[in-house]
Each structure stands twice: as structure tokens, then as C-alpha cells.
C-alpha positions in Angstrom: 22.7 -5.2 -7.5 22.6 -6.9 -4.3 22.1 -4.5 -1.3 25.2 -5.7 1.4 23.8 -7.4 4.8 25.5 -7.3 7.8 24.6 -9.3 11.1 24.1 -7.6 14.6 26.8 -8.8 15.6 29.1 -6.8 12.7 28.7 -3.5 14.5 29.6 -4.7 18.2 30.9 -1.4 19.5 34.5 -2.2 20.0 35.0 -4.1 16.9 33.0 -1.9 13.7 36.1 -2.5 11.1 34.4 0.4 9.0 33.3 3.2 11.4 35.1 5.5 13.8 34.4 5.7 17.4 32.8 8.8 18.1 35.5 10.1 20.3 37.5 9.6 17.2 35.9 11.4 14.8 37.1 15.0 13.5 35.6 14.3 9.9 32.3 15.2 9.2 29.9 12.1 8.3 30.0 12.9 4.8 33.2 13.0 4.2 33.8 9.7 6.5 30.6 7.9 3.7 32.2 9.0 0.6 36.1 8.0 1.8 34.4 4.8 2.7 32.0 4.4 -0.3 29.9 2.8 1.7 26.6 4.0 4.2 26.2 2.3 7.1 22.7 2.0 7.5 21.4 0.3 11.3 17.9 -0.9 10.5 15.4 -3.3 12.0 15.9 -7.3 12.3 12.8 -8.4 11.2 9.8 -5.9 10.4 7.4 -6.8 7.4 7.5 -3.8 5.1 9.9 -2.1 6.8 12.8 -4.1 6.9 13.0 -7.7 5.8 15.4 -10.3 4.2 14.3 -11.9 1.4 15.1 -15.5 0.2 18.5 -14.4 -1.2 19.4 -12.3 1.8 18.6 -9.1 0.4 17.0 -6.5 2.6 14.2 -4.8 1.6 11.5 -2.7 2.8 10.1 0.9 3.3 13.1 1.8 5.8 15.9 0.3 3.9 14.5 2.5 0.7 14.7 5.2 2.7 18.6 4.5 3.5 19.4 3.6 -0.5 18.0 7.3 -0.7 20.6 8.7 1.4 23.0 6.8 -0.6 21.4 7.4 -3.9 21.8 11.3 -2.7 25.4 11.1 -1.7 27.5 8.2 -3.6 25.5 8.5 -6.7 24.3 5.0 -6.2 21.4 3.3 -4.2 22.9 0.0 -4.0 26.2 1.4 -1.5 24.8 0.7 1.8 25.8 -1.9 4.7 22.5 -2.3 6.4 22.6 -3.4 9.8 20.1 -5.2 11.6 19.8 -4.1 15.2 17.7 -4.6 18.8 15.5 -2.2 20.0 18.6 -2.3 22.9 20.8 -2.4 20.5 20.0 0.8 17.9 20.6 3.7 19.9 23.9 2.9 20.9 24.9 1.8 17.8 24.4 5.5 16.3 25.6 6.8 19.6 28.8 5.2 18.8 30.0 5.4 15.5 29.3 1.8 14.9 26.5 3.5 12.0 26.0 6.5 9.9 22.4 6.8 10.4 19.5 4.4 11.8 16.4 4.1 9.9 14.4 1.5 12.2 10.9 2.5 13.2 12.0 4.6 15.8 9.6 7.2 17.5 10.8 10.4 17.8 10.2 11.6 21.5 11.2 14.4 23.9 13.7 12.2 25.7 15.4 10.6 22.6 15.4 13.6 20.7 17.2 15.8 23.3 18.8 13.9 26.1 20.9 11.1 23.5 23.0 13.7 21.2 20.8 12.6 18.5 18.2 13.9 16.6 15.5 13.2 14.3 15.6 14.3 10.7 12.0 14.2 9.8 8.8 11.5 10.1 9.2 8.9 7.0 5.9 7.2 8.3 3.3 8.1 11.2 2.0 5.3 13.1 0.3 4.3 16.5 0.5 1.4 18.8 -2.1 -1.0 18.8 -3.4 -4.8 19.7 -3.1 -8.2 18.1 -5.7 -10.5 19.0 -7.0 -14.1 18.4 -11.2 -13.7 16.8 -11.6 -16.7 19.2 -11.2 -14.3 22.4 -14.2 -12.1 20.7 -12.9 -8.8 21.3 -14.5 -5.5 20.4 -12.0 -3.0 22.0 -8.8 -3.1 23.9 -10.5 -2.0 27.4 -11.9 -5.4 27.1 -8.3 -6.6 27.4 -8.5 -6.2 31.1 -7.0 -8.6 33.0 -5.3 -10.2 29.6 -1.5 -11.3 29.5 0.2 -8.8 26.9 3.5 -9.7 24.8 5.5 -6.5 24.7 9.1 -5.9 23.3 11.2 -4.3 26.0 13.5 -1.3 25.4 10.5 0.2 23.2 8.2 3.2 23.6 5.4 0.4 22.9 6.7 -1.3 27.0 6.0 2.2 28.1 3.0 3.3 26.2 1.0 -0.4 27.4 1.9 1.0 31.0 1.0 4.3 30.5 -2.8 3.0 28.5 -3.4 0.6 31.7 -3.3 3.2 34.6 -5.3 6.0 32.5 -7.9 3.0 32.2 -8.0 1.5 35.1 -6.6 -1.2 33.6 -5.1 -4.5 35.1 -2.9 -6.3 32.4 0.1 -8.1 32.3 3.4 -7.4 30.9 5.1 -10.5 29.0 8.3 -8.4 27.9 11.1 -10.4 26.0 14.0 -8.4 24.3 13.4 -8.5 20.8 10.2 -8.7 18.2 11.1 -12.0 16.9 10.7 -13.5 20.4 7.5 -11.7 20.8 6.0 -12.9 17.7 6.6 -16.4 18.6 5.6 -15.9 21.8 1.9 -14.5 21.0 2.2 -17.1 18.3 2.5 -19.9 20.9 -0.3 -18.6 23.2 1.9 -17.6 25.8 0.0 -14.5 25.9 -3.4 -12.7 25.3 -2.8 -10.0 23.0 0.7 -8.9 21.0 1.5 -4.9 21.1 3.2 -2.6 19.1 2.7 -0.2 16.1 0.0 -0.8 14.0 1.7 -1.2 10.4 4.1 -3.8 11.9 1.0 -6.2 13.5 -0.2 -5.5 10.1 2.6 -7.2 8.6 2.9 -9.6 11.1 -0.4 -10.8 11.3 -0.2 -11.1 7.3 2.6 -13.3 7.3 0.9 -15.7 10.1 -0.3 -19.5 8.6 -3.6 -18.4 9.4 -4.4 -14.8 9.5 -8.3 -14.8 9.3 -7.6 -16.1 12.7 -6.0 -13.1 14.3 -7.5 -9.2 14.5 -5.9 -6.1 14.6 -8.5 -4.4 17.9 -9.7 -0.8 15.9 -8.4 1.1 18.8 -4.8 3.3 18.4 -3.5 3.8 21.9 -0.5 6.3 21.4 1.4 8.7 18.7 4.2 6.7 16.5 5.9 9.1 14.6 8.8 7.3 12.9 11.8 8.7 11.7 15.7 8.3 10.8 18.0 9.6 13.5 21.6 10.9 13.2 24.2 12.1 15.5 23.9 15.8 17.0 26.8 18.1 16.7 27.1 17.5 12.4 24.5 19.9 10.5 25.9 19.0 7.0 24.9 15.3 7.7 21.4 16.1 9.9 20.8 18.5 6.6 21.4 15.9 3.9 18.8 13.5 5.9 16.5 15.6 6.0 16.2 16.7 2.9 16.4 13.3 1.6 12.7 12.6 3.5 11.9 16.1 1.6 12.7 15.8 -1.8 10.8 12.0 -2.0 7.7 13.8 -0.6 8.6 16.6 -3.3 9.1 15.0 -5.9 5.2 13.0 -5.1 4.0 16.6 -4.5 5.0 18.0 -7.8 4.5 14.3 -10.0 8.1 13.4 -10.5 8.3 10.0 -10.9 10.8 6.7 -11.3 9.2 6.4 -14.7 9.0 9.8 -15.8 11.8 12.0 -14.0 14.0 12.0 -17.1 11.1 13.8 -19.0 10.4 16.2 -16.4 14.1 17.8 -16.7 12.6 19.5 -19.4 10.1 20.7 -17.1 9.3 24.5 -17.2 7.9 24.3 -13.5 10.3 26.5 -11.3 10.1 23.9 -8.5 10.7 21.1 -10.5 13.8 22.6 -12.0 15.3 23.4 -8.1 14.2 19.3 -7.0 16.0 18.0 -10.7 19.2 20.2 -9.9 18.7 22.0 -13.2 18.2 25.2 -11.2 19.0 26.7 -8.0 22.6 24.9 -6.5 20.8 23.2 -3.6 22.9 20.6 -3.6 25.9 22.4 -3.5 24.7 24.3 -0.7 25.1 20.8 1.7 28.1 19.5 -0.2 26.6 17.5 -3.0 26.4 17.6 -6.2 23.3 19.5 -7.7 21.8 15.8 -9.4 21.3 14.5 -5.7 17.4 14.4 -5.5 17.5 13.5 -9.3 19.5 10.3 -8.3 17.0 9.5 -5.6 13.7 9.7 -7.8 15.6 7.4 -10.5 17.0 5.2 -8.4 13.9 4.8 -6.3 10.9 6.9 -6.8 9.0 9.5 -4.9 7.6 8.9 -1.9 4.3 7.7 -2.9 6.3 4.9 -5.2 8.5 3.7 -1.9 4.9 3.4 0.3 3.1 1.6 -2.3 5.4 -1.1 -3.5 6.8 -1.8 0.4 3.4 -0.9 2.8 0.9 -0.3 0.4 -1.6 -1.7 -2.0 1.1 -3.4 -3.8 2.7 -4.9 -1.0 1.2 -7.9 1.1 0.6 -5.4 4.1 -1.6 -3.3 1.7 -2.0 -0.3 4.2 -4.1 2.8 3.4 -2.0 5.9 2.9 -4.0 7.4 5.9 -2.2 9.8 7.5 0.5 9.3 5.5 -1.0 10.9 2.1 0.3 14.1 1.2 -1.2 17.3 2.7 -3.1 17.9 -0.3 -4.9 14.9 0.3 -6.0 15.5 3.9 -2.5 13.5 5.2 0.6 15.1 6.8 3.3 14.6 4.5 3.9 17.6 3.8 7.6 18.9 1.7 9.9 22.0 3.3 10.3 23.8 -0.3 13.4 23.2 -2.5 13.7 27.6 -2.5 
């Protein structure tokens, strides 16, 4: 099934046909997504692996998986989300709002978003770090050799502040070329308006991927910041901030324990204690947050484990083919790392 698209503009703030204002609402979020049938995801306008249209209009990508989870968990199907596409000016608000149930859209969770917003993070989906873009043709070895350079940044992102913040620790002279979304920085860097392109590393990944010649561009070795990227919902609705949350958990679970898309149906005759409490065959955890108990079931056979999601969107079978890095589980010397289903 096709997932549903929506343009920015579908979610200006006085005119979302199918969300509340926040002032408005006395129903919790889950109850508001199931009366609607529908979760309305905010997501990114254009990040390779993340969150991309393809040629039919469909988004995909690692974030928008990680919204058909939420719906896979609560409608009982993957396939019941509105996904739209917002601004880094535009995202924050949006959730703020109403206008969205939840915004999966490479977001770093920070001190100041996290507590000064009334939102909150429900977890890290992907770690990352800001880095550099760079034509071979300059020569660079490191980013301090960027002094003096011309730097395409996207404003209203932690990236705008991070570049700042990099300069003055070095001793740095470099300037800003800030525009207000990504698209307009990629074609800005792309027309040699500027030096070097910032922002996290996964997404110059995919951007310098999809470029017409990317031999021609380099990815500078150095990592200038923390990226921790997660889903955000609303403050003031533990059910919901619960049901996220555990979402990120039971794909990270379900890798941990080797429950897969392929062989889930086979493991709910599993004898393993924790397996039983992830299929729902044991335990009521998804009564205790208002679901049924097949929730993280639906999620694995709808869409996989972790592991699955990373390979197929950032991974080695995706163009971007990223190393799991700090990304692999804990057992593997990464930081994904499951709360257990107890």
C-alpha cells in the first residue's frame, strides 16, 4: 500500500483539517490516532535514507519506518500514516501545535529542546555527528584547514550553531552561507557558492551519493559535534511519550533477541521468556499503555527489527551503505541498547 504524502503546506497551523489545536485538546493522543485512523507523522523534506520521495511519491527512508512502526503498534497497520514534510523552521512548531502527532526528522535531542519546548524526546533512533563536505580539488586533509573557507549551513539547525561554536574553539575564521532549508543548501554547495557543505554526517553521506559525480566530493574524516537523533512528542501525555518509546525499544529488542521480519511468526513458539513478553504471548505489556498485547509483534512483521530498518534504508543495502558504527547493538561494541520488555 501506498504510504499517504502530504505537502508542507497541509499542516499550516491554522488550517490542519485533521489535528486539534493544542489548546483544544482534552483527548489523549492515542485516542485522537485511533478516532482518526490515521498518524500524523511530520518528517524531513528531502534527506537520503532518512526521508525521501520516491518516483511514485511514496516516502521512504529510516525515519519514516520508524513512524509506520508507531502506526504498525497502534492501528495494527504500517501503511496508516500522513507524513509530513517539514523545515527545520517549520518542525518544532508543527508538533508544538497540534498540526502532528509526532516528528521523526533528524532532530538532535538537546538541553534546550528537550526542556524549554513542552516536548520531549522518546529515545535516540540513530546517533550521528556533524561534519564537512568538500570538493578533492580543494585538497583537504582536516576541517581546521577550512580556515578562512565560505561554509553552506542550514539555518534554524543545531548544525548553524555547532559551525559557530567549532570556529571560536579553533580559532577559526569561516563564513556562514546560511539559507533556510537543505535543499537550497545542497544546490548552493553544488553551484560553488561555497567552500564546504555542513551538517550531520549520514545525510552528506547521502547527499554526496546522489551527486552526478561523487568521486568528486569528500566527506573531511573529522566529527565536530554529538547528533543524537530522535522522535519527539508533546510533554504533558505519558500514554503517548510511553508508546514511542517503546516503539524505538522493541525494534532494538526484537534485533537483540533475533526476531526477525522473516522469522517472527516461528519465534511465537519460542520458549525464551523475553521473547514471549516482546511477541505479546506473555506478560500484558501492551495493555499496560492501552494497546493490544500483538503491538511489537505487528511492528517486527510489518517492518523488521532494528537491524532490518538500518540496513535496507542507511546501510549496506541502501546506496548510503553506512557502517552500523555506533549504531550496532551494545553487544557489538555500539549503543543501541533495549529497556527490557519485564
Amino acid at each position: 500500500m501506498r504510504l499517504l504524502a502530504a505537502t508542507a503546506a497541509a499542516i499550516a497551523l491554522a488550517a490542519a483539517p485533521l489535528a486539534e489545536p493544542a489548546a483544544a485538546q482534552t483527548r489523549g493522543t492515542l485516542d485522537q490516532v485511533k478516532e482518526r485512523g490515521l498518524l500524523l507523522c511530520g518528517g524531513h523534506t528531502g534527506a537520503p535514507g532518512f526521508s525521501l520521495p520516491d518516483s511514485q511519491g511514496n516516502w521512504t527512508g529510516f525515519d519514516v519506518e520508524i513512524c509506520r512502526a508507531v502506526a504498525a503498534a497502534v492501528l495494527g497497520d504500517a501503511n496508516k500514516v500522513r507524513l509530513s514534510p517539514l523545515t527545520s523552521q517549520q518542525r518544532l512548531t508543527a508538533l508544538q501545535s497540534g498540526a502532528i502527532d509526532l516528528l521523526v526528522r533528524t532532530t538532535t535531542w538537546t538541553h534546550s529542546r528537550d526542556t524549554n519546548l513542552g516536548l520531549s524526546f522518546a529515545g535516540v533512533n540513530f546517533y550521528d555527528g556533524q561534519g564537512f563536505l568538500v570538493r578533492t580539488s580543494l585538497n583537504l586533509r582536516t576541517a581546521r584547514e577550512l580556515d578562512g573557507a565560505s561554509i553552506c549551513v542550514t539555518t534554524g539547525t543545531t548544525n548553524e550553531l555547532n559551525l559557530a561554536d567549532w570556529a571560536r574553539t579553533n580559532r577559526l575564521a569561516v563564513r556562514p552561507v546560511v539559507f533556510e532549508q537543505n535543499e537550497e543548501t545542497r544546490k548552493a554547495y553544488i553551484a560553488g557558492r561555497c567552500d564546504a557543505f555542513t551538517t550531520d554526517a549520514s545525510q552528506l553521506a547521502g547527499i554526496r551519493t546522489a551527486l552526478e559525480k561523487p568521486d568528486e566530493h569528500v566527506i573531511l574524516p573529522d566529527i565536530i559535534s554529538k547528533e543524537p537523533l530522535g522522535p519527539l512528542v508533546r510533554k504533558g501525555d505519558p500514554q503517548w511519550f510511553d508508546i514511542v518509546r517503546w516503539t524505538l525499544f522493541a525494534l532494538v529488542e526484537a534485533e537483540e533477541l533475533g526476531v526477525t521480519r522473516a522469522n517472527v511468526d516461528q519465534m511465537l513458539e519460542s520458549q525464551n521468556p523475553s521473547v514471549q513478553r516482546l511477541l505479546g504471548r506473555t506478560g500484558g505489556h501492551g495493555r499496560m499503555m492501552g494497546l493490544d498485547d500483538a503491538w511489537a509483534y505487528r511492528i517486527v512483521k510489518q517492518l523488521g527489527n532494528y537491524g532490518e530498518l538500518f540496513e535496507r534504508n542507511l546501510g549496506q543495502l541502501s546506496p548510503l551503505k553506512l557502517p552500523r558504527g555506533p549504531n550496532d547493538l551494545w553487544t557489538r561494541g555500539g549503543l543501541m541498547y533495549a529497556m527490557p520488555i519485564r
